[in-house]
C-alpha positions, 0 to 999 in steps of 0.5 A: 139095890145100890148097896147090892151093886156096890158089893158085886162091882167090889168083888169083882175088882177084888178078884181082878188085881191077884193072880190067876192060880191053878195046882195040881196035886199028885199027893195030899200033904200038911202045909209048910208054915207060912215063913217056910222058905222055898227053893227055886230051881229054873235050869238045874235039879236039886242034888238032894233027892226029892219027890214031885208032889204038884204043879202050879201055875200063876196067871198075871190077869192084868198089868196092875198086878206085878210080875213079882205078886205072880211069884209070890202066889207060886211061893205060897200055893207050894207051901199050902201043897207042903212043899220045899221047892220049885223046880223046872221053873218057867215063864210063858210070854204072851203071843204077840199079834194075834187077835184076841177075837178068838179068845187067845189069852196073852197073860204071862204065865209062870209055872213049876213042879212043887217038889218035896226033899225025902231027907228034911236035912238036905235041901241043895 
Protein backbone atom coordinates (compact mmCIF):
# COMPACT_ATOMS: atom_id res chain seq x y z
CA UNK A 1 0.00 0.00 0.00
CA UNK A 2 2.73 2.39 0.93
CA UNK A 3 4.81 1.53 -1.98
CA UNK A 4 1.53 2.30 -4.17
CA UNK A 5 1.23 5.66 -2.29
CA UNK A 6 4.67 6.66 -3.23
CA UNK A 7 3.91 5.97 -6.77
CA UNK A 8 0.57 8.20 -7.26
CA UNK A 9 2.13 11.02 -4.86
CA UNK A 10 5.72 10.67 -7.57
CA UNK A 11 3.47 11.31 -10.36
CA UNK A 12 2.00 13.79 -9.32
CA UNK A 13 4.94 16.13 -8.70
CA UNK A 14 6.27 14.86 -11.76
CA UNK A 15 3.75 16.18 -13.74
CA UNK A 16 3.43 19.29 -11.37
CA UNK A 17 7.01 20.78 -12.54
CA UNK A 18 6.53 20.65 -16.95
CA UNK A 19 4.64 23.00 -18.51
CA UNK A 20 0.92 22.77 -19.48
CA UNK A 21 1.23 22.17 -23.35
CA UNK A 22 -1.86 22.06 -25.65
CA UNK A 23 -1.30 21.73 -29.98
CA UNK A 24 -3.76 22.27 -32.58
CA UNK A 25 -2.66 20.81 -35.75
CA UNK A 26 -4.36 22.09 -39.12
CA UNK A 27 -2.17 19.28 -40.86
CA UNK A 28 -0.15 15.89 -39.98
CA UNK A 29 3.52 16.25 -40.66
CA UNK A 30 6.98 14.31 -40.02
CA UNK A 31 8.85 15.69 -36.98
CA UNK A 32 11.79 17.82 -37.56
CA UNK A 33 14.87 16.47 -35.62
CA UNK A 34 15.33 17.29 -32.57
CA UNK A 35 18.37 19.89 -32.75
CA UNK A 36 16.35 21.53 -35.64
CA UNK A 37 16.37 25.07 -35.14
CA UNK A 38 13.06 27.08 -34.96
CA UNK A 39 12.63 30.77 -35.73
CA UNK A 40 10.94 32.86 -33.68
CA UNK A 41 8.68 35.71 -35.04
CA UNK A 42 6.77 37.98 -32.34
CA UNK A 43 6.05 41.38 -34.40
CA UNK A 44 6.96 40.72 -37.59
CA UNK A 45 6.15 37.81 -40.50
CA UNK A 46 8.59 35.92 -42.40
CA UNK A 47 9.44 37.20 -45.58
CA UNK A 48 9.51 33.65 -47.04
CA UNK A 49 6.57 32.29 -47.74
CA UNK A 50 5.30 29.54 -45.47
CA UNK A 51 2.31 27.68 -44.45
CA UNK A 52 0.18 27.43 -40.94
CA UNK A 53 0.25 24.00 -39.96
CA UNK A 54 -1.02 24.53 -35.76
CA UNK A 55 -1.02 26.26 -32.61
CA UNK A 56 0.87 25.84 -29.41
CA UNK A 57 0.26 26.97 -26.32
CA UNK A 58 2.59 26.42 -22.84
CA UNK A 59 0.95 26.90 -19.50
CA UNK A 60 3.61 27.76 -16.47
CA UNK A 61 1.68 25.67 -13.84
CA UNK A 62 3.98 26.79 -11.02
CA UNK A 63 6.50 29.35 -10.21
CA UNK A 64 9.04 26.01 -10.06
CA UNK A 65 9.14 25.80 -13.71
CA UNK A 66 10.91 28.65 -15.35
CA UNK A 67 9.66 31.13 -17.91
CA UNK A 68 12.50 29.57 -19.96
CA UNK A 69 11.17 25.50 -19.41
CA UNK A 70 7.70 27.14 -21.02
CA UNK A 71 9.68 28.38 -24.13
CA UNK A 72 11.50 25.64 -24.43
CA UNK A 73 8.51 23.01 -24.56
CA UNK A 74 7.10 25.62 -27.49
CA UNK A 75 10.27 24.74 -29.20
CA UNK A 76 9.94 21.34 -29.10
CA UNK A 77 5.76 20.69 -29.44
CA UNK A 78 6.66 22.77 -33.19
CA UNK A 79 9.19 20.61 -33.88
CA UNK A 80 7.29 17.14 -33.00
CA UNK A 81 4.15 19.35 -35.39
CA UNK A 82 7.23 19.63 -38.26
CA UNK A 83 7.58 22.93 -38.31
CA UNK A 84 10.39 25.64 -38.71
CA UNK A 85 8.82 28.61 -36.86
CA UNK A 86 7.01 30.47 -34.47
CA UNK A 87 5.20 33.40 -35.69
CA UNK A 88 2.70 36.02 -33.96
CA UNK A 89 4.54 34.72 -30.75
CA UNK A 90 2.52 36.06 -27.58
CA UNK A 91 2.46 35.80 -23.93
CA UNK A 92 -0.61 36.11 -21.74
CA UNK A 93 -0.10 37.54 -18.17
CA UNK A 94 -2.04 36.60 -15.58
CA UNK A 95 -5.01 38.44 -13.93
CA UNK A 96 -4.13 40.06 -11.02
CA UNK A 97 -6.72 40.63 -8.20
CA UNK A 98 -9.42 38.75 -8.90
CA UNK A 99 -9.98 35.75 -6.77
CA UNK A 100 -9.46 32.35 -7.53
CA UNK A 101 -12.66 30.90 -5.84
CA UNK A 102 -13.92 31.13 -9.31
CA UNK A 103 -11.62 29.14 -10.77
CA UNK A 104 -9.71 31.77 -12.92
CA UNK A 105 -6.36 30.59 -14.02
CA UNK A 106 -3.62 33.15 -13.66
CA UNK A 107 -0.58 31.27 -15.11
CA UNK A 108 1.46 32.73 -17.77
CA UNK A 109 0.69 31.44 -21.02
CA UNK A 110 2.77 31.50 -24.12
CA UNK A 111 1.59 30.63 -27.37
CA UNK A 112 2.16 30.97 -31.36
CA UNK A 113 1.24 29.47 -35.09
CA UNK A 114 3.76 26.95 -35.94
CA UNK A 115 4.25 27.65 -39.51
CA UNK A 116 6.40 25.66 -42.05
CA UNK A 117 8.38 27.56 -45.01
CA UNK A 118 7.08 26.13 -48.54
CA UNK A 119 11.12 26.69 -50.02
CA UNK A 120 13.26 24.64 -47.41
CA UNK A 121 16.22 27.20 -48.80
CA UNK A 122 14.30 30.32 -47.59
CA UNK A 123 14.01 30.57 -44.03
CA UNK A 124 13.95 34.75 -43.35
Amino acid sequence: MRIKIFVIVFVFLLTGCSPAVRTTTFQKLPPKRVDAPIKIFRFKTPQCNFEEIGIVHSRQRNKFISMGDVMNSLIVEARKMGGDAIIGFNETNPIHNVSSQYGIDRDPVLSGTVIRFTDPNCRQ
